[in-house]
C-alpha positions as CSV (number, residue, x, y, z in Angstrom):
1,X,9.2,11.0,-11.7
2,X,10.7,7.6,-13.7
3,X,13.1,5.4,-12.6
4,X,14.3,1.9,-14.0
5,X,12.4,0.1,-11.4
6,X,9.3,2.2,-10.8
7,X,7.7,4.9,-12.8
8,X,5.2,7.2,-11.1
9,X,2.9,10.0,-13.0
10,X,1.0,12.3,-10.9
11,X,-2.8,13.9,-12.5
12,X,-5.2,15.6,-10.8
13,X,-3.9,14.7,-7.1
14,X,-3.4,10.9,-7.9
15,X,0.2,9.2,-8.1
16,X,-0.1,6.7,-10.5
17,X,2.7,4.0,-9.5
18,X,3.8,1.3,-11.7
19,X,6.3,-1.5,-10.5
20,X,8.5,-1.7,-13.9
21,X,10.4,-4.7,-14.3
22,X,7.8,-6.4,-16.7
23,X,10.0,-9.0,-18.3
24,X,10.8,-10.4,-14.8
25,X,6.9,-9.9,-13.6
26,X,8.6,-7.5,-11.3
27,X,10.3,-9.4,-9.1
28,X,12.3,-7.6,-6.3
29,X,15.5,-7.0,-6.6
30,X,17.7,-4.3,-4.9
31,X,16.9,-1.6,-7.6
32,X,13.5,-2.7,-7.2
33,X,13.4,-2.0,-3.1
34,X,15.3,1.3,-3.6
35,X,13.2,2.5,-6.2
36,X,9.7,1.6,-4.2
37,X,11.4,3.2,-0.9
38,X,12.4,6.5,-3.1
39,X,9.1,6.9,-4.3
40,X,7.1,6.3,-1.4
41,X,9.5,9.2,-0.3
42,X,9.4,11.6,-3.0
43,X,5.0,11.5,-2.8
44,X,5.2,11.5,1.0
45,X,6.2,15.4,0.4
46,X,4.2,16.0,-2.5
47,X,2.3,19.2,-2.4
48,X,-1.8,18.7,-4.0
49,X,-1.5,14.7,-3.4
50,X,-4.8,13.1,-3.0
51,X,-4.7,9.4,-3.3
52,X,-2.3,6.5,-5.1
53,X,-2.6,3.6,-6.4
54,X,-0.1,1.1,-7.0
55,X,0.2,-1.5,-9.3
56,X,2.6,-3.7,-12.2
57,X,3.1,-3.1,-15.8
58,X,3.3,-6.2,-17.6
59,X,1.9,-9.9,-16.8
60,X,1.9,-9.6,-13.1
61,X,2.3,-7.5,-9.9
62,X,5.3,-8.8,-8.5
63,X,6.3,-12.3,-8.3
64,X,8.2,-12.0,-5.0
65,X,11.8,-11.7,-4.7
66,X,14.5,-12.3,-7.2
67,X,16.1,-15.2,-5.9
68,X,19.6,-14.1,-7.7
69,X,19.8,-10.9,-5.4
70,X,19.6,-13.1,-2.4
71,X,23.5,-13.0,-2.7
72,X,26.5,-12.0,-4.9
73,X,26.0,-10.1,-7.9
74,X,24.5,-6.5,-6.8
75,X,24.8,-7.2,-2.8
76,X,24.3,-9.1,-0.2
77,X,21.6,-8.5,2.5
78,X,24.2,-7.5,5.4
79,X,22.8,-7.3,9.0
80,X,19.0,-7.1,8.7
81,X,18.5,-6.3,12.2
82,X,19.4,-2.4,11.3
83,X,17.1,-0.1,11.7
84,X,17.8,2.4,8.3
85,X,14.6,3.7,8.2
86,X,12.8,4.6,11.3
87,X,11.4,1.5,12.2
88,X,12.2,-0.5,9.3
89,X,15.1,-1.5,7.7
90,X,15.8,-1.0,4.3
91,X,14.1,-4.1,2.8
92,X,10.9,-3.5,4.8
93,X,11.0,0.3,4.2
94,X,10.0,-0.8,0.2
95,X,6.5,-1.7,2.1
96,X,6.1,-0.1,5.2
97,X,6.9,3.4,3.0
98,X,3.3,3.4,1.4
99,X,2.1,2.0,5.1
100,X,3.6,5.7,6.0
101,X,2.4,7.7,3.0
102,X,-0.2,10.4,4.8
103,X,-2.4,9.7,2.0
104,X,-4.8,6.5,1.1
105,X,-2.7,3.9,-1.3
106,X,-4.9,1.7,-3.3
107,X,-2.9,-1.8,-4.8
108,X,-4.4,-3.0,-8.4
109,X,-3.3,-6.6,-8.3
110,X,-3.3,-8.7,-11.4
111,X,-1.4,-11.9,-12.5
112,X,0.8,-12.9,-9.3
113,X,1.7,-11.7,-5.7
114,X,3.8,-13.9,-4.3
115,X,5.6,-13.5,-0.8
116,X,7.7,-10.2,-1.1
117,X,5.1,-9.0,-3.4
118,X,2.4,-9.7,-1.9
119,X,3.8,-7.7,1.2
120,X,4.6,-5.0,-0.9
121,X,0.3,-5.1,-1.9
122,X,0.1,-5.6,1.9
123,X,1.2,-2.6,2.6
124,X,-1.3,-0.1,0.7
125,X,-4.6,0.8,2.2
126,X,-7.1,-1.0,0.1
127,X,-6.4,-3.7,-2.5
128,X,-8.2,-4.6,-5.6
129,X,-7.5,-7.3,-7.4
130,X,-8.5,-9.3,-10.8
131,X,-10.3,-12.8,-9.6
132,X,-7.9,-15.4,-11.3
133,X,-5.1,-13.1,-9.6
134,X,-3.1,-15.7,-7.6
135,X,-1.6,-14.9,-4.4
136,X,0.6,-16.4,-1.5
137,X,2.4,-15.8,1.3
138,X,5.0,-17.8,-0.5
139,X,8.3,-17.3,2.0
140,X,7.9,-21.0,3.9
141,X,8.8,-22.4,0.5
142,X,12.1,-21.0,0.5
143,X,12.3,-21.8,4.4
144,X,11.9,-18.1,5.0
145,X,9.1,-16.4,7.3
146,X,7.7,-12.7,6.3
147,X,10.0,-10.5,6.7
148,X,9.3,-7.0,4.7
149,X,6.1,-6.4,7.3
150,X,4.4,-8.6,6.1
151,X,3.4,-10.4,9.8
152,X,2.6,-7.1,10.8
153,X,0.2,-6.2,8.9
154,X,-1.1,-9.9,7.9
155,X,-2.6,-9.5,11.9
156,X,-4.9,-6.4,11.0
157,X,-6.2,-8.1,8.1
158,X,-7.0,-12.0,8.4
159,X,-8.0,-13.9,11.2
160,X,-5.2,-15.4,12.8
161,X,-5.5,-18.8,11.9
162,X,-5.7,-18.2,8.3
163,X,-3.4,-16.2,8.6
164,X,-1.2,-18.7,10.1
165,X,-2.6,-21.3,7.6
166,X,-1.4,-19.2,4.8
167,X,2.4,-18.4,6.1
168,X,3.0,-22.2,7.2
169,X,2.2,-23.6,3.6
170,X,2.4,-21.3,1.5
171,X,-0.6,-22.0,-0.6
172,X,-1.9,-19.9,-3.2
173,X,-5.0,-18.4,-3.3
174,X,-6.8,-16.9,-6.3
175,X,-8.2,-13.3,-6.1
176,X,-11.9,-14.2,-5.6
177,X,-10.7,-16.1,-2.4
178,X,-8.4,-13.7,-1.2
179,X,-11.4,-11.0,-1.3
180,X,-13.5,-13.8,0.8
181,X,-11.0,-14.2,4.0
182,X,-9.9,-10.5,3.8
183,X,-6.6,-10.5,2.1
184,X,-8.4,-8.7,-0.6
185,X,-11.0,-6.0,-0.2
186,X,-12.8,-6.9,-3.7
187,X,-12.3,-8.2,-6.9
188,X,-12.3,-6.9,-10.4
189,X,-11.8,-7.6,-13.9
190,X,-9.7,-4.1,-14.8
191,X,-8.3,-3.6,-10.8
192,X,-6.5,-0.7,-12.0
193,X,-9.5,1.4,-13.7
194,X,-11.3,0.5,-10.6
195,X,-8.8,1.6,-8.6
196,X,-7.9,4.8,-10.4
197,X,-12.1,5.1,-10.2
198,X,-11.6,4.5,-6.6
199,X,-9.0,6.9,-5.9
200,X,-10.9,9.5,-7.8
201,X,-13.6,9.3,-5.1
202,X,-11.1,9.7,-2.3
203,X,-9.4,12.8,-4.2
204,X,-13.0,14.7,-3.7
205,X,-13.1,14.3,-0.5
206,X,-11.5,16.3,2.3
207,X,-8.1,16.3,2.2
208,X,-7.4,17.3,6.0
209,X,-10.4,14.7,6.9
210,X,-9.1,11.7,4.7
211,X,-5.2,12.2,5.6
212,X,-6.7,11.8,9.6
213,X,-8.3,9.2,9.3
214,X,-5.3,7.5,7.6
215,X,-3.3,8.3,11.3
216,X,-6.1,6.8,13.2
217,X,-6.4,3.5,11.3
218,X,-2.6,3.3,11.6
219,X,-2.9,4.4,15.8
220,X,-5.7,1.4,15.2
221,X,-3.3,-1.3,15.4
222,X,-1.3,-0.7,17.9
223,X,-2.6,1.6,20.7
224,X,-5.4,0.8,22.9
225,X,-9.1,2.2,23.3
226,X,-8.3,5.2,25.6
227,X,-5.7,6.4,23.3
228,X,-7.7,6.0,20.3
229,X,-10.7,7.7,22.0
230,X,-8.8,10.3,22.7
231,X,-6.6,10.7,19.0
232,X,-9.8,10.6,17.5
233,X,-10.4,13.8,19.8
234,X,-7.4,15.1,18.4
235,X,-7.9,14.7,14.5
236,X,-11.3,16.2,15.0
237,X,-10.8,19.0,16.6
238,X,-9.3,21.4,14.0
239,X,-11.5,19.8,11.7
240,X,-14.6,21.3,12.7
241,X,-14.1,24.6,12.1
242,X,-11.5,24.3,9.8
243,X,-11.2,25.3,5.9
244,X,-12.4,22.4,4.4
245,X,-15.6,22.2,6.6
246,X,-16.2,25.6,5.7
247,X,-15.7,25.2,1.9
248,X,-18.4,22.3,2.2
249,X,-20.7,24.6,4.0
250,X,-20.2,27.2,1.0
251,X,-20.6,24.5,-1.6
252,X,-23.4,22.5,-0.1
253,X,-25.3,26.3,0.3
254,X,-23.9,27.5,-3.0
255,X,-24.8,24.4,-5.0
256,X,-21.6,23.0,-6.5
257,X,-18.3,20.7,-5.9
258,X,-16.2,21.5,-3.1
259,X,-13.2,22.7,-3.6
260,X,-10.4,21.9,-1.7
261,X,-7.1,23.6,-1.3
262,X,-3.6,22.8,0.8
């Protein structure tokens, strides 16, 4: 699939996503959200899908919102408070989409992630990310608070008053910190060869067992011990005697590489 905005090139059960607006380090503007919503769509039905990783051609991930598609020219916001998508409304739908995808997303962050970009990093599982990568949570500059889910999932990441020390001034952080508080899960000098590394792993394991365990980190945030206990019940159930365990019974016996079908 290629679009203006984002391109995406599935091999081997990994979506490679690239934002693709390099000579504006990929700053959001409403192409930009409607092509990030379309292709966390398009993969969400993708048949042999494994893992993704998501990342920015050019000098950066995303700087943040284009200020110049705040108003006029290609649209104005309109009423925010609709829900278009589920939950979400079109805006946050650009991050909460890969939030949603039933498979592990993995964010390669170079250059910048500021505010609208960083959310959109937010909302992948894992995020890996070159140490003099700078990020903020930039809105308050603007006189704006998170808004594309980015509080949301800020809450299941950071303690809460770095997390609050972050939002109310905006400050940026380079990559090596942002691994040490938790906004980051590590660092590395090529984040997107570690994270197509990464997602390679992932893609070799079970696909029934890594798709629920995605569900019950989501359920995670949001739902209390009894019914976590008893989703985790749920996942496991089919999964015991279910085609992939059997096909790693065969290949552990049988000496060789599982192999995992639909």
């Amino acid at each position: 699939m290629s679009d203006e905005r984002v391109t995406v090139a599935v091999k081997d059960g990994i979506a490679d996503v690239r934002l693709n607006r390099p000579e504006k380090m990929n700053a959001l503007d409403h192409a930009m959200f409607d092509a990030l919503s379309a292709a966390s769509a398009a993969l969400a039905g993708q048949a042999g899908l494994r893992a993704v990783v998501l990342s920015g051609n050019g000098r950066a991930f995303c700087a943040g919102i284009d200020l110049s598609s705040l108003g006029g020219g290609d649209g104005t916001p309109g009423d925010i408070r609709e829900r278009t998508h589920g939950i979400a409304n079109r805006w946050q739908q650009a991050v909460w989409g890969w939030r949603e995808l039933p498979v592990p997303v993995i964010a390669a962050v170079h250059g910048v992630a500021f505010g609208g970009g960083l959310q959109v990093a937010l909302g992948a599982d894992i995020r890996i990310v070159a140490p003099d990568a700078r990020l903020a949570v930039m809105e308050a500059r603007w006189g704006l608070v998170p808004d594309m889910a980015g509080i949301a999932l800020l809450r299941g990441l950071l303690r809460d008053d770095v997390a609050r020390e972050l939002t109310y001034t905006a400050r940026q952080v380079s990559g090596t910190e942002a691994a040490a508080i938790g906004l980051a899960t590590r660092t590395a000098d090529d984040p997107h060869a570690q994270a197509m590394e990464l997602a390679a792993r992932i893609a070799g394991n079970s696909p029934r067992a890594v798709r629920g365990a995605k569900r019950l980190f989501a359920l995670s945030q949001d739902t209390g011990a009894a019914g976590i206990l008893l989703a985790e019940s749920v996942e496991q159930d089919p999964l015991l005697a279910g085609p992939d365990m059997m096909e790693l019974l065969a290949a552990q016996a049988e000496g060789r590489a599982p192999r995992f079908a639909d």
